[in-house]
C-alpha positions as CSV (number, residue, x, y, z in Angstrom):
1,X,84.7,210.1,45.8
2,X,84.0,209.9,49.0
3,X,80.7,210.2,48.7
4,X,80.2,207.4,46.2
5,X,81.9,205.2,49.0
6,X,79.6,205.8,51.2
7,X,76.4,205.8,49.3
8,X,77.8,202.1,48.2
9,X,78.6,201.1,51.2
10,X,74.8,202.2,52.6
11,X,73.5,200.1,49.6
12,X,75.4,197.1,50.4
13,X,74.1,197.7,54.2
14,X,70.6,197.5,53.2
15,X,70.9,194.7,51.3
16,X,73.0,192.5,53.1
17,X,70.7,191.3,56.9
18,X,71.0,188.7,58.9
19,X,68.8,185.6,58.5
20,X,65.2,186.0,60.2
21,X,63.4,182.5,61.3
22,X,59.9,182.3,62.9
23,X,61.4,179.3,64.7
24,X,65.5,178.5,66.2
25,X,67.0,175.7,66.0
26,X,65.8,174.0,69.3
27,X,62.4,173.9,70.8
28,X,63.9,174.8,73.7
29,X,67.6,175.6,75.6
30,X,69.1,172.4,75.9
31,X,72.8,173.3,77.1
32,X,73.3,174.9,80.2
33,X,74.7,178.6,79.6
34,X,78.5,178.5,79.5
35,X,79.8,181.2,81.4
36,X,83.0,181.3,80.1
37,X,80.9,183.4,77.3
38,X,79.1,185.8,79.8
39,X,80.9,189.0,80.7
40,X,81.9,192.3,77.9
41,X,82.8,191.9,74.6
42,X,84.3,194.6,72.7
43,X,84.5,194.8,68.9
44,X,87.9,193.8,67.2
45,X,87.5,196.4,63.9
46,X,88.2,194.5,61.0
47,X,89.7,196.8,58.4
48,X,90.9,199.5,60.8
49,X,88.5,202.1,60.4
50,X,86.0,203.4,62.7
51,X,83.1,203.9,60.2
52,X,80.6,202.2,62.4
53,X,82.2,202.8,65.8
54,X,82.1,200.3,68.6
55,X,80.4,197.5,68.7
56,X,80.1,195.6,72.3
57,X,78.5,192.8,73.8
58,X,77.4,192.3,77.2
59,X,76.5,188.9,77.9
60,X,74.9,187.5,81.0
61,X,73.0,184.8,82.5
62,X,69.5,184.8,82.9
63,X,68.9,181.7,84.0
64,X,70.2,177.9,84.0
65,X,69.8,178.1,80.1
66,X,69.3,181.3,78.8
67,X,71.4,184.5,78.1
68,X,70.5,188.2,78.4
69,X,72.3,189.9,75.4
70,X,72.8,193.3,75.0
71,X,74.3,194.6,72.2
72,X,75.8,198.4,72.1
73,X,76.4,199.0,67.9
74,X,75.3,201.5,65.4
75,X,72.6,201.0,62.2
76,X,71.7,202.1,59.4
77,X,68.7,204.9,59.5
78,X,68.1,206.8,56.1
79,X,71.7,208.3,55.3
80,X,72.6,209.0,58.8
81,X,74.5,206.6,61.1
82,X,72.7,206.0,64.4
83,X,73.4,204.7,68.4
84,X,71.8,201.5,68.5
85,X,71.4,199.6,71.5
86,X,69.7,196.5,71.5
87,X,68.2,194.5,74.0
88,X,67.8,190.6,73.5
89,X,67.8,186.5,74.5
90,X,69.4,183.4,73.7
91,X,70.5,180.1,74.1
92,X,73.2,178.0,72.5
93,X,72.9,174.6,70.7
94,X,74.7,172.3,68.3
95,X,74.3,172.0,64.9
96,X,76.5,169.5,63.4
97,X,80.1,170.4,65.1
98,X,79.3,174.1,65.1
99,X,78.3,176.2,68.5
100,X,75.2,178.7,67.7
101,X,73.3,181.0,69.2
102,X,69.7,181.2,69.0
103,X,69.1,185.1,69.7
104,X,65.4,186.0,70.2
105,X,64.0,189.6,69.1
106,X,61.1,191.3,68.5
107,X,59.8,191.6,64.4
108,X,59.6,195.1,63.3
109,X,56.8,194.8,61.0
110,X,53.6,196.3,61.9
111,X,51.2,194.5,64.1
112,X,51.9,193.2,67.3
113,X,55.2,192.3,68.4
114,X,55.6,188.7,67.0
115,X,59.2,186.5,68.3
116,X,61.3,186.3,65.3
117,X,64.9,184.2,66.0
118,X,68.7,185.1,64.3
119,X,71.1,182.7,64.1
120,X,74.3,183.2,65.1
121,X,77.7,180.7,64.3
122,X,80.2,181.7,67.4
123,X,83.5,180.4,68.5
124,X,85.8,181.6,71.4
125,X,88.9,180.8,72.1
126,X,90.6,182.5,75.0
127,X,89.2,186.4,75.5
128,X,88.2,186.1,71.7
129,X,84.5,185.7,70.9
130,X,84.1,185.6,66.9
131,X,80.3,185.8,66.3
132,X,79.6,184.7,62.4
133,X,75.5,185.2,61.5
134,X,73.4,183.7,59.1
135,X,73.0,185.1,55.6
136,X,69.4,186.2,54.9
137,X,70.3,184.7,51.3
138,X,71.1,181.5,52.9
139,X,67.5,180.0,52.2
140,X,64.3,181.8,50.8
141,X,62.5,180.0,53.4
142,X,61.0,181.9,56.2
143,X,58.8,180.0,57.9
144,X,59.6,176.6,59.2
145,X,56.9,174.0,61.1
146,X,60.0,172.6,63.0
147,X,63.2,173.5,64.6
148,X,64.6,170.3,63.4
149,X,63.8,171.1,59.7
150,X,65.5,174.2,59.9
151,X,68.5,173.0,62.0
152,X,68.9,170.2,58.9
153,X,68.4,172.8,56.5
154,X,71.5,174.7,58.4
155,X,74.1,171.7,58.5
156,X,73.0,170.6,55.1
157,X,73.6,174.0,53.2
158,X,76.8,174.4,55.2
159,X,78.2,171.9,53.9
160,X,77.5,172.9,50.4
161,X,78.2,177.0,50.4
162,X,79.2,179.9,53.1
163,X,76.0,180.6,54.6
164,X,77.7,183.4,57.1
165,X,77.2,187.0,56.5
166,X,80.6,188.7,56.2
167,X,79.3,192.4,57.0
168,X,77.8,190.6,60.5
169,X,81.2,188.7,61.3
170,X,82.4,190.2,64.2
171,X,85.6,189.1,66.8
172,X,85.5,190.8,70.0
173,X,87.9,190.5,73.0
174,X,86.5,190.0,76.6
175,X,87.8,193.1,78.6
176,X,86.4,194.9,82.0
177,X,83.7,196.6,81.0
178,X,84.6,200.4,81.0
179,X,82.7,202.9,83.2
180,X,80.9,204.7,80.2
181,X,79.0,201.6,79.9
182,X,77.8,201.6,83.4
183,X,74.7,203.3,84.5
């Protein structure tokens, strides 16, 4: 039985990503970075278990406008659970009301490394952080000539459907960052 859990719960995993943009939602940073986010987040688990392990932010400034992100988590490789560490930018922005981060990666399709952008809903309030992403099934579209046509696509569909991923909605609480962290 267990095993039939699991093997559902991979299935679900490959199937449910976050949304990939060639574009964010701004040209540019336009908000200065709030350091009230900066600093280590750990993972609040959301059922209890430990399936994934811990998930962890660390969340610094790398300049007037931009973040450094790292993000300590596990993924999905085959049927085996992996370390995975990932290494990344940002910036916030405003769509409608809601806060978002516009975190930039590398594409892991073949070819040279291309910029591809996730989109990230976050909130904090106190030492609480809750990070909501984009739902790859949000929008078929991919490629956008604008930020601004995506950033209308975003505040129109919200305000139709859900467009957040619930496997990649995540609270974490801002502690000290613990010494098996540091280098």
């Amino acid at each position: 039985m267990i095993r039939i859990l699991s093997i559902l719960f991979l299935i679900s995993m490959l199937y449910a990503c976050p949304f990939e943009s060639n574009l964010p939602l701004e040209k540019g940073p336009v908000e200065a970075v709030d350091t009230s986010l900066t600093g280590f987040w750990y993972g609040i688990v959301k059922d209890g278990s430990d399936f994934f392990g811990i998930e962890a932010l660390e969340i610094s400034r790398q300049s007037d406008s931009l973040y450094s992100i790292i993000r300590y988590g596990k993924s999905v490789k085959g049927d085996m659970i992996m370390p995975d560490t990932a290494y990344l930018t940002g910036f916030s922005s405003k769509a409608g009301e809601q806060n978002f981060m516009n975190v930039a990666g590398k594409s892991t399709e073949p070819g040279p490394g291309k910029t591809i952008y996730y989109l990230a809903a976050f909130n904090r309030h106190h030492d609480t952080l809750q990070v909501r992403a984009v739902t790859e099934t949000f929008t078929t579209r991919k490629f956008f000539k604008k930020p601004e046509e995506l950033k209308q696509l975003v505040v129109d569909m919200s305000q139709k459907k859900n467009i957040y991923d619930e496997l990649f909605t995540l609270s974490y609480r801002k502690i000290v960052k613990p010494a098996s962290f540091l280098p």
